[in-house]
C-alpha positions as CSV (number, residue, x, y, z in Angstrom):
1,X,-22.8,-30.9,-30.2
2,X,-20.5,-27.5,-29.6
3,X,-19.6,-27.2,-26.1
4,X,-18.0,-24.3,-23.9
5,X,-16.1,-25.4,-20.9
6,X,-14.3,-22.3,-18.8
7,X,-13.9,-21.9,-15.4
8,X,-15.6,-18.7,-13.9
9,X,-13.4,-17.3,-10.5
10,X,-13.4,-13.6,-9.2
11,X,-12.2,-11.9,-5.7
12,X,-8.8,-13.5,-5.8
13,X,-7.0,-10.9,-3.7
14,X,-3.2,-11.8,-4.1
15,X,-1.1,-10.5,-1.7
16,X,-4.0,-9.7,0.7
17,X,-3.3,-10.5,4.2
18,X,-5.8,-12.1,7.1
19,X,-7.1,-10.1,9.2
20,X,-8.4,-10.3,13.1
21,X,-5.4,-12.7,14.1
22,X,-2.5,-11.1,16.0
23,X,0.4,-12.4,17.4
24,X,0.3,-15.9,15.0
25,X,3.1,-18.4,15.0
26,X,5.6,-18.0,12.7
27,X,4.8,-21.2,10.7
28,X,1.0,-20.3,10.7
29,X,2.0,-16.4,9.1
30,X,4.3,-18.4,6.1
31,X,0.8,-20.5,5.5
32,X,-1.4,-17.2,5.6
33,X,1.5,-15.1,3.5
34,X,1.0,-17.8,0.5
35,X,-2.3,-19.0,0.8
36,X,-3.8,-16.4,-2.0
37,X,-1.3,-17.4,-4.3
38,X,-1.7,-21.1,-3.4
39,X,-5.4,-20.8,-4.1
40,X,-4.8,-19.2,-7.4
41,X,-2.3,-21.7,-7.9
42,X,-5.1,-24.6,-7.6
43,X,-7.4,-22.6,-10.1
44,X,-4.8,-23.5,-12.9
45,X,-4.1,-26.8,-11.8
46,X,-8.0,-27.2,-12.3
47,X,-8.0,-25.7,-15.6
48,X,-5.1,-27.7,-16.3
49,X,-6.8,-31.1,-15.5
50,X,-10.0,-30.4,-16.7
51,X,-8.7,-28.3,-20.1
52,X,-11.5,-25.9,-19.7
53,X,-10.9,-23.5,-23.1
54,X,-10.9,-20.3,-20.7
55,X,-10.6,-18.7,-17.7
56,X,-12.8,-16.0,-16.7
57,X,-11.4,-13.4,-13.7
58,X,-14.0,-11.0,-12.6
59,X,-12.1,-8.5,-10.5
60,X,-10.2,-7.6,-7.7
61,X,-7.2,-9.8,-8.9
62,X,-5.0,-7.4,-6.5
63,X,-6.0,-6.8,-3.1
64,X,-4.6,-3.2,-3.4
65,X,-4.4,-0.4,-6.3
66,X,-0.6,-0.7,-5.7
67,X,-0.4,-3.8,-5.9
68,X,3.1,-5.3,-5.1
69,X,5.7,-6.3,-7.6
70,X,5.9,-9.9,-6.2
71,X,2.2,-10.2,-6.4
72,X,2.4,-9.6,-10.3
73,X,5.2,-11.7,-11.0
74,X,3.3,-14.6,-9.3
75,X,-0.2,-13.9,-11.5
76,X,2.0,-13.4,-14.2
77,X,3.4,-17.2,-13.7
78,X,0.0,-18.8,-13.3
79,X,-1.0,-16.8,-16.6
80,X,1.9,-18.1,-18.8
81,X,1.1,-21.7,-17.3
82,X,-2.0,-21.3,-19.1
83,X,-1.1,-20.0,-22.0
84,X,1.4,-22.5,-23.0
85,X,-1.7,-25.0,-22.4
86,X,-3.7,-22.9,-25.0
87,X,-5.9,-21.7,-22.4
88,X,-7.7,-18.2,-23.3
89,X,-7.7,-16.0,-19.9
90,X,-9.8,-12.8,-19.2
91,X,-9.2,-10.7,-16.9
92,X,-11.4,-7.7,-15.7
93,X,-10.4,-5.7,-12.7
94,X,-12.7,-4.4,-10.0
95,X,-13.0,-1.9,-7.1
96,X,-10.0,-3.0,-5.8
97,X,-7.7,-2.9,-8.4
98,X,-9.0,-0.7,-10.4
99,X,-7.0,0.8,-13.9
100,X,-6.1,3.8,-12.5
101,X,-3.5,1.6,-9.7
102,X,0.0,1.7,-10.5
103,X,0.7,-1.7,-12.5
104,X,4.9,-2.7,-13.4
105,X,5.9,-2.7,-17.2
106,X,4.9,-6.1,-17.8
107,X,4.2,-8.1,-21.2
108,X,1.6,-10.2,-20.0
109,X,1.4,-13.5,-22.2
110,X,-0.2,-14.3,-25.4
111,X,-4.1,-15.4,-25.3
112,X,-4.2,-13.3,-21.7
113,X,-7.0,-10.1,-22.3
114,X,-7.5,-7.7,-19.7
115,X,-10.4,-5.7,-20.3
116,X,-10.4,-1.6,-20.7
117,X,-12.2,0.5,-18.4
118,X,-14.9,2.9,-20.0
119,X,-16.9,0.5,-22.4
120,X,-17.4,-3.3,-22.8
121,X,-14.8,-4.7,-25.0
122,X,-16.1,-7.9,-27.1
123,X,-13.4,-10.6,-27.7
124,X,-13.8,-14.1,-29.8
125,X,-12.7,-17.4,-28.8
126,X,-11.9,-19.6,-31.7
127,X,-11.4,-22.9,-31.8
128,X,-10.2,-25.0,-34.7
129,X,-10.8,-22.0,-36.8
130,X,-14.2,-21.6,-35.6
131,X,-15.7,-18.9,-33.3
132,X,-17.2,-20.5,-30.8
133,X,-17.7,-18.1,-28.0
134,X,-17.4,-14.1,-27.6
135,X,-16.7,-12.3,-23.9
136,X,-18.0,-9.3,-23.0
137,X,-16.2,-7.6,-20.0
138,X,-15.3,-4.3,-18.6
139,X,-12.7,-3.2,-16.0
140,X,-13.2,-0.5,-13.2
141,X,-11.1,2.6,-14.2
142,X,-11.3,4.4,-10.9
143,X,-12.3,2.5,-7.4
144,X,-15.4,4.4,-7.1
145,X,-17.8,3.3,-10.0
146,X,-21.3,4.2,-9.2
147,X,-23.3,4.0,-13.1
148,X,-24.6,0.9,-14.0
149,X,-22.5,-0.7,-16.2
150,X,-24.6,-3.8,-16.7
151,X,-26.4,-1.3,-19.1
152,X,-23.8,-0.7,-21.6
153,X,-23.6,-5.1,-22.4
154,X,-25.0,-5.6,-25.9
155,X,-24.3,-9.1,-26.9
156,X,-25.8,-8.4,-30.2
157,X,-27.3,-10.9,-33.0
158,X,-25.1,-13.8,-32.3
159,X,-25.3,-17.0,-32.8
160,X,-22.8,-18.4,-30.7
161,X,-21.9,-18.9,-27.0
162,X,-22.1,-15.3,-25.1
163,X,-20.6,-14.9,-22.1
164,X,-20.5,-11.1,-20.0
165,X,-17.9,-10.7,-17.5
166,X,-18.7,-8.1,-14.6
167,X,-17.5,-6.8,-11.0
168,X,-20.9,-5.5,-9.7
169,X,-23.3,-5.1,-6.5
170,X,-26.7,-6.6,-8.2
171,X,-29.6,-6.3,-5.6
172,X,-28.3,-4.1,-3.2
173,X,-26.1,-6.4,-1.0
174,X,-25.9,-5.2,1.5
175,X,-22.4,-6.8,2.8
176,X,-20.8,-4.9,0.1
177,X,-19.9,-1.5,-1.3
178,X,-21.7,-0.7,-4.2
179,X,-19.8,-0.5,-6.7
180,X,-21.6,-0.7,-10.3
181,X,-24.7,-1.3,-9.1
182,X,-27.9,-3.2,-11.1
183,X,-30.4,-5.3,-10.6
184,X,-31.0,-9.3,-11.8
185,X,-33.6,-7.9,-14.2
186,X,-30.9,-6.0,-16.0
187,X,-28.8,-9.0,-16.3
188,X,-31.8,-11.5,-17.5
189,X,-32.7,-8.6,-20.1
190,X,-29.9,-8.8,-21.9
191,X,-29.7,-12.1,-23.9
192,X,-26.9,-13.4,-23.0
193,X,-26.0,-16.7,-22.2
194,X,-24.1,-16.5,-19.0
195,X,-22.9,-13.4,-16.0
196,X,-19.7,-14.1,-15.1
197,X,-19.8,-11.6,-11.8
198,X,-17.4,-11.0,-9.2
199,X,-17.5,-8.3,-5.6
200,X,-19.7,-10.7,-3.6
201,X,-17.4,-13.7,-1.5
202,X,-20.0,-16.3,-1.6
203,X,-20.7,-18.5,-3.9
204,X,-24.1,-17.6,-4.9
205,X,-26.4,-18.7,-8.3
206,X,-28.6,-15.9,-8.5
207,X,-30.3,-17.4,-11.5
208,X,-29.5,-21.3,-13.1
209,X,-31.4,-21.3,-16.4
210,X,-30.0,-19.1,-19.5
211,X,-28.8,-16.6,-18.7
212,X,-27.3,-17.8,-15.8
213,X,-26.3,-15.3,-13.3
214,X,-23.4,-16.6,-10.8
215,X,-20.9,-14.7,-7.9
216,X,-18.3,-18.1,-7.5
217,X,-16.9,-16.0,-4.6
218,X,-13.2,-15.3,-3.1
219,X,-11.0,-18.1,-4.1
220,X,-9.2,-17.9,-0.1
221,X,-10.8,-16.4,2.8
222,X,-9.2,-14.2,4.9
223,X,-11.5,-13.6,7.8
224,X,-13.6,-15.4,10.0
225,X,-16.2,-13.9,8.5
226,X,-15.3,-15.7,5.2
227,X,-15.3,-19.1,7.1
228,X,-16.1,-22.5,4.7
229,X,-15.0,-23.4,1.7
230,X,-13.8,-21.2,-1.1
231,X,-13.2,-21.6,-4.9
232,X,-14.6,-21.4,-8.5
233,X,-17.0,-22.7,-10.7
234,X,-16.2,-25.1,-13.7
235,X,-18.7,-24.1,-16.3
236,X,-20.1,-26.2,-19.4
237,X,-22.6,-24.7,-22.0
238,X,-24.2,-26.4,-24.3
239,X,-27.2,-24.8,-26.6
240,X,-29.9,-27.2,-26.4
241,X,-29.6,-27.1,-22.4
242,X,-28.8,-25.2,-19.1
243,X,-25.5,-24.3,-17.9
244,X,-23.9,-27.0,-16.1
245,X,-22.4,-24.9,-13.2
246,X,-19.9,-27.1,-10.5
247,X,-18.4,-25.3,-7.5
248,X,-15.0,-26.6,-7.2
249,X,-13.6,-25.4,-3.5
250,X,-9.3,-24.9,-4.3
251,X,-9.0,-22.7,-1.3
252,X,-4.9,-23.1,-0.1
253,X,-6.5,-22.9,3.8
254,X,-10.0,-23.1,4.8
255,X,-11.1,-20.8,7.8
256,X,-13.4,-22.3,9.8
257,X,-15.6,-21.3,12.8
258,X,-17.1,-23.4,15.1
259,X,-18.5,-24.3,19.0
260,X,-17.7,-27.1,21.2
261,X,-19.3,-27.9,24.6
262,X,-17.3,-29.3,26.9
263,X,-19.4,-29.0,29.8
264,X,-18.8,-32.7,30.2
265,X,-14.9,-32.6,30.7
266,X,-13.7,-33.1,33.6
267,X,-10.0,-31.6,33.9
268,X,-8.4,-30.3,31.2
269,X,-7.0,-33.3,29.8
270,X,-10.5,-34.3,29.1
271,X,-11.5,-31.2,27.6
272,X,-7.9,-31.3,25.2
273,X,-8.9,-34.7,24.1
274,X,-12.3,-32.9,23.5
275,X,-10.9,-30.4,21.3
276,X,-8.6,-32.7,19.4
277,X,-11.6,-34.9,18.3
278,X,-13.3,-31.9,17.4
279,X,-10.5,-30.1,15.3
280,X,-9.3,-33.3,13.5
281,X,-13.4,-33.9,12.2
282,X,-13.6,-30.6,11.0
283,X,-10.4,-30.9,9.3
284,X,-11.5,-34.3,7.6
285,X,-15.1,-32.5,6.5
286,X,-12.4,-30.0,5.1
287,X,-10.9,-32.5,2.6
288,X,-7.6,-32.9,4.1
289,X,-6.3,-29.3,3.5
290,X,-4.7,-27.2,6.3
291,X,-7.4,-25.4,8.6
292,X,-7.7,-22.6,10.4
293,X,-10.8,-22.9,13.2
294,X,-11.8,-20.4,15.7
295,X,-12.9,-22.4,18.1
296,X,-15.5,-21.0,20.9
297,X,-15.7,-23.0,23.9
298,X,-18.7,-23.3,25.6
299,X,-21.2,-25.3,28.9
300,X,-20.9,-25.4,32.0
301,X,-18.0,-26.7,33.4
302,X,-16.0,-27.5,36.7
303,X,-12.8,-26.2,34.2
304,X,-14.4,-22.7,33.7
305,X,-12.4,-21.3,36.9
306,X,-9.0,-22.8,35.3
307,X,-9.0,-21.7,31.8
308,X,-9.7,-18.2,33.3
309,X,-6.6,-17.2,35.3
310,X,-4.5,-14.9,33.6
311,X,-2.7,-16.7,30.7
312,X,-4.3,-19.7,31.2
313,X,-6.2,-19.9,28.5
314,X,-2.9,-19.1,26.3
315,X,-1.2,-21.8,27.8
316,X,-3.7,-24.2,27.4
317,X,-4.0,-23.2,23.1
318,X,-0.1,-23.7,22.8
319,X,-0.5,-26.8,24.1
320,X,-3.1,-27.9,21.9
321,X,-1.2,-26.6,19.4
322,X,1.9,-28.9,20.3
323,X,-0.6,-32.0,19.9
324,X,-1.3,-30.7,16.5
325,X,2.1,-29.7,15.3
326,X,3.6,-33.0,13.3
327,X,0.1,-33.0,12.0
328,X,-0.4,-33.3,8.2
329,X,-2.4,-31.3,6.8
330,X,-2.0,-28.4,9.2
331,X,-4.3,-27.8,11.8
332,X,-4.1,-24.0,13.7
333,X,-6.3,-23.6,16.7
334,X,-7.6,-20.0,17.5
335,X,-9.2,-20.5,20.8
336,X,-12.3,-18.3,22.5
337,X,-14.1,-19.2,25.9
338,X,-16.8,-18.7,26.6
339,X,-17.9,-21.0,28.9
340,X,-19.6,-20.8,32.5
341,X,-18.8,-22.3,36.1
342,X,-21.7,-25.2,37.1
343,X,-22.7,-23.0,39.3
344,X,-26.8,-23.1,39.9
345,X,-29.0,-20.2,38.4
346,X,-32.1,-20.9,39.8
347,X,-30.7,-21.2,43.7
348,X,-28.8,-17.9,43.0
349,X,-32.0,-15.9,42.2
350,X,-33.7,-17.4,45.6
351,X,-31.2,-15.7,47.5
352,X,-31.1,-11.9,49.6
353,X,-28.4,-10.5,48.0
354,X,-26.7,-8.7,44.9
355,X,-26.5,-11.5,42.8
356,X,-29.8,-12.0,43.3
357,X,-31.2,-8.8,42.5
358,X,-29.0,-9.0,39.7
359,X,-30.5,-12.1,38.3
360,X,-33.5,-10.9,38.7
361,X,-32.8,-8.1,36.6
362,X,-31.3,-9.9,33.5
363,X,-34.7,-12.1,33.9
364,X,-36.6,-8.6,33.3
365,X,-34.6,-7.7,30.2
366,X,-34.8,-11.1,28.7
367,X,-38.4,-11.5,29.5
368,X,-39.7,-8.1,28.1
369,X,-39.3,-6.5,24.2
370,X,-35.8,-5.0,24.7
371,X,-34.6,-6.8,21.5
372,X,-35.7,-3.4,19.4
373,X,-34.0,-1.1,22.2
374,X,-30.6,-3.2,21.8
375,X,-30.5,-3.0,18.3
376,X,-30.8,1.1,18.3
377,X,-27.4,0.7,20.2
378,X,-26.0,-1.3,18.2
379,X,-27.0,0.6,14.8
380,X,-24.3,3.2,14.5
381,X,-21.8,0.0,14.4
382,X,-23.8,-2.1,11.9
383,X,-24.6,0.8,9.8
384,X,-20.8,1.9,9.3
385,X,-19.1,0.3,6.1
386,X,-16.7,-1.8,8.4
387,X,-20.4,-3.2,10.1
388,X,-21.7,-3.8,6.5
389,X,-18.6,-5.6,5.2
390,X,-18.5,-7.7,7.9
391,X,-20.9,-8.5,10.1
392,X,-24.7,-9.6,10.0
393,X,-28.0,-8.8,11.4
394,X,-28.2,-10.3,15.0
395,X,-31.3,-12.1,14.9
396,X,-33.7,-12.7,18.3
397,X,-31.6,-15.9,19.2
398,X,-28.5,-15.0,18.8
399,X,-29.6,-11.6,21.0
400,X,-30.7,-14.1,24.0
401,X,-27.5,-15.5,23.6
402,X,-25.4,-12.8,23.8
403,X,-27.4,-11.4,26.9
404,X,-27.4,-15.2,28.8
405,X,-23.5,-14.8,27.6
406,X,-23.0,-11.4,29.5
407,X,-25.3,-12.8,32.3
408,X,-22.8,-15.8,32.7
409,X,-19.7,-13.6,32.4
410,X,-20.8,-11.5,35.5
411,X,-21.0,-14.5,37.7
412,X,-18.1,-15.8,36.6
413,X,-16.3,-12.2,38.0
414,X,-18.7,-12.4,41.3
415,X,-18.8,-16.2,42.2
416,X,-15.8,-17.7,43.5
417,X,-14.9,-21.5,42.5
418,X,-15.7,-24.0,44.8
């Protein structure tokens, strides 16, 4: 029975930086500075071990049109790695590393096909003198590609494996540009056996069955809005059933976002102790690669008044940090708090005075439809493209949150520790 194993990955974004962390040890920025080359790095290992017959790239390679010298040289290494192994690699660039970017005078090496920019390009895969497989792709030649190119993919009369290769926004997503927008029905329509997108950084299998339609996602997040594991997906057609499709996770780091409560620590010893248990799970559920976690701290808690003099809360991550340094794999703590003092809500709003009335007007806001009011606010921010690339619809929980959150915050300011 013919079989065609490849490895489908997209978004890998060398020489892209994290974003949202300022200030970061030294140690942690050498980690951040390598991890997208790390996490490429892992992709051939994979294809190495698993001597897939191809590896697909579906965009945004670079993180930038000029794209650094350094960053080249590296893909450059991981390409000739798998070309020495025999392993066919396709490369189609996206929104942001389009054609038009300034690229160095390099000789890529042999079985490595980067596809043109103004019309699918069709190349065979052969295999003991046998074509087993033809690829379909097409490169962005400017950032700003607004046709549907999905509609130019003809995979013809053919008998053999078919696989299209595209950086698009299908759907409307609306967490990203879009770039070469189209829909799943224009995909499905045209016959063949498996999309090979890239654009969206989430794994996602918008359709299993033939043709199958897949995102694999970034390879290496680089925001806590990327949090969880990143990677690629280890392919196998076969022609009598449906695409096996595996997400293998090779991020170099994994960012990770997550809440503790510690409302029942009692000092801050308690409350490290806490934390470490916390962290060292989460880096376990991680598979024993180093992690990044933003932790948000959060209860009430007889520590709220400590952790919130000036520099405290500083203090008390560097010494976390300590705990964790001789630690293998690497754990880095970014701390939040958001925690509250113990101090009693329903004997505040039975007093005479401002905090009173003040509770009692939070209790108004949460108890009547001001949900649709706060969102008008908030539009102008969500709607901008920074909004849409990064953050999500607040839904009715998370606003109760927020304003309980703010609520807790003001006392905190207004009510001495005991």
């Amino acid at each position: 029975m013919t079989t065609f194993r490849f490895i489908h990955c997209s978004d890998l974004h060398i020489d892209s930086p994290f974003k949202g962390l300022g200030g970061v040890r030294p140690e942690l920025a050498a980690t951040l500075r390598e991890a997208t080359y790390k996490s490429f790095q892992n992709i051939v290992a994979l294809a190495l071990r698993e001597q897939v017959s191809a590896v697909i790239i579906a965009g945004d390679v670079y993180d930038g049109t000029d794209k650094s010298l350094h960053a080249q040289f590296r893909f450059r290494h991981g390409l000739q790695e798998l070309s020495n192994a025999g392993i066919e690699v396709f490369v189609a660039h996206g929104n942001h590393d389009p054609l038009d970017g300034w690229s160095a005078s390099l000789r890529w090496p042999e079985r490595v096909h980067v596809f043109a920019g103004k019309e699918p390009e069709r190349i065979p895969i052969i295999q003991n003198g046998i074509e087993i497989a033809q690829i379909h792709g097409c490169s962005f030649p400017t950032r700003d590609v607004k046709e549907n190119l999905a509609l130019k993919f003809d995979p013809g009369q053919y008998a053999g494996f078919s696989i299209a290769v595209l950086h698009a926004n299908v759907g409307g997503n609306t967490g990203h540009e879009n770039y070469a927008p189209c829909t799943l029905e224009d995909l499905i329509s045209k016959g063949f056996d498996y999309w090979a997108l890239g654009h969206v950084h989430c794994n996602q299998i918008l359709r299993a069955e033939r043709p199958a339609v897949v995102y694999p996602g970034n390879t290496q997040a680089r925001h806590s809005r990327e949090s969880g594991a990143k990677g690629c997906c280890l392919v196998e057609l076969t022609h009598d059933s449906a695409p096996d499709i595996r997400f293998i996770p090779i991020d170099a780091l994994r960012y990770i976002v997550s809440r503790l409560n510690i409302e029942s620590a009692f000092d801050l010893d308690s409350a490290a102790e806490k934390i470490q248990a916390h962290c060292e799970g989460l880096s376990v559920e991680a598979e024993d690669r180093p992690v990044l976690i933003r932790l948000s701290l959060e209860g009430r808690t007889s520590i709220n008044h400590e952790l919130r003099k000036p520099g405290a809360l500083d203090a008390f991550a560097d010494e976390l940090q300590t705990i964790f340094e001789a630690r293998e794999p690497q754990i880095w703590l970014d701390l939040k708090l958001n925690t509250a003092g113990t101090f009693d809500i329903n004997a505040l709003k039975k007093g005479n005075d401002f905090i009173a009335d003040l509770l009692s007007h939070y209790s108004e806001v949460e108890a009547s439809d001001h949900a649709d009011a706060i969102r008008e606010q908030l539009k102008p921010m969500f709607e901008s493209w920074q909004g849409r690339s990064f953050l999500e619809e607040i839904s009715d929980e998370e606003l109760a949150k927020i304003l309980a959150d703010a609520r807790d915050l003001t006392l905190n300011h207004l009510i001495p520790p005991s």
